[in-house]
C-alpha positions as CSV (number, residue, x, y, z in Angstrom):
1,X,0.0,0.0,0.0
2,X,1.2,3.5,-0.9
3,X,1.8,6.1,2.4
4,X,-1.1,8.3,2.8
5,X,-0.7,10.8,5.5
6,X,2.5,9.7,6.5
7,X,0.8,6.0,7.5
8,X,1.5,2.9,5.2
9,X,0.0,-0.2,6.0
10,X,1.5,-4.2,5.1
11,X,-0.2,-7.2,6.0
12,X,1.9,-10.6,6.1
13,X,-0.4,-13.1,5.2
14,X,0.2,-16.8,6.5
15,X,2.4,-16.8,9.1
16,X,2.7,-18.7,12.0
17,X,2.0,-17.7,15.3
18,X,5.3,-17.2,16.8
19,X,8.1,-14.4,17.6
20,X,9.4,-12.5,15.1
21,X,10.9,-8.9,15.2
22,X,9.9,-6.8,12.1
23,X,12.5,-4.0,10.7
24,X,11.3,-1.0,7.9
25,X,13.1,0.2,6.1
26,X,12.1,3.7,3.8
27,X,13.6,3.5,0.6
28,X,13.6,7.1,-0.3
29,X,15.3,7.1,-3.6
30,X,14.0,3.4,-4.7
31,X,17.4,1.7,-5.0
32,X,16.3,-1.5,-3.2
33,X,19.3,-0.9,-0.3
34,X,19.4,1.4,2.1
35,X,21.4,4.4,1.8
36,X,24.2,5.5,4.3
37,X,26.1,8.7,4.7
38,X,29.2,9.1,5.9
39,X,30.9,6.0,8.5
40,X,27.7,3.8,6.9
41,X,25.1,5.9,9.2
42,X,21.7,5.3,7.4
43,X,20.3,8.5,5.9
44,X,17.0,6.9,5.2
45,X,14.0,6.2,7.8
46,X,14.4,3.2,9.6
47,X,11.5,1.6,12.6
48,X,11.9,-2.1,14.3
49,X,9.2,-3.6,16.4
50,X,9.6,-2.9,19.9
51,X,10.9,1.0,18.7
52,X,14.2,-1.3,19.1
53,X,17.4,0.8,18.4
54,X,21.0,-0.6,18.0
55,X,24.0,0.8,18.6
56,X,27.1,0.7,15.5
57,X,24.5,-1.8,13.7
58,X,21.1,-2.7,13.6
59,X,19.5,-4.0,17.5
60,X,19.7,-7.6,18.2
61,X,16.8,-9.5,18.0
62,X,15.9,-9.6,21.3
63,X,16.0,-6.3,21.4
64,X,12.7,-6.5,19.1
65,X,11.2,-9.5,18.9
66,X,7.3,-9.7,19.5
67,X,5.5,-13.3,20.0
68,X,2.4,-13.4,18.6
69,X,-0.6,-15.7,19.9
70,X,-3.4,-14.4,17.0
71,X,-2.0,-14.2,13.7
72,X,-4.3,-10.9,13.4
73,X,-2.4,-8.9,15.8
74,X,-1.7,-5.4,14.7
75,X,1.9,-3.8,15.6
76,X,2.6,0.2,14.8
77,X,6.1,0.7,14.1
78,X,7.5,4.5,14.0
79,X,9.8,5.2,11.1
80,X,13.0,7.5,12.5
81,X,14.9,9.8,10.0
């Protein structure tokens, strides 16, 4: 779905019930990767479940992971530029 309002929304159809962490990634300029600036710091938005934040790299996955118990469960991730 295309951003509207500065919300987008994704559904992942078919997945277990489980723990997973999610990362987004905003692909600003549509290159498929995500662009860095200077020492490899991302200069596009980036949001992990959990508002999980890592330090020199991306958090660990315990950082973000989320166990789900109904496949239906909505999660709201904030995008950080």
């Amino acid at each position: 779905m295309a951003p509207k309002a500065g919300l987008a929304s994704v559904a992942f159809e078919g997945l277990a019930c489980g723990t997973y962490a999610i990362a987004v990634v905003h692909d600003e300029n549509g290159d498929g990767k995500l662009a860095t600036g200077l020492f490899g710091i991302p200069v596009e938005g980036l949001g992990g479940s959990r508002d999980a934040k890592g330090f020199m790299g991306p958090p660990g996955f315990d950082a973000a992971k989320l166990t789900f118990k109904d496949p239906r469960t909505p999660v709201a991730i904030t995008v950080n530029y």
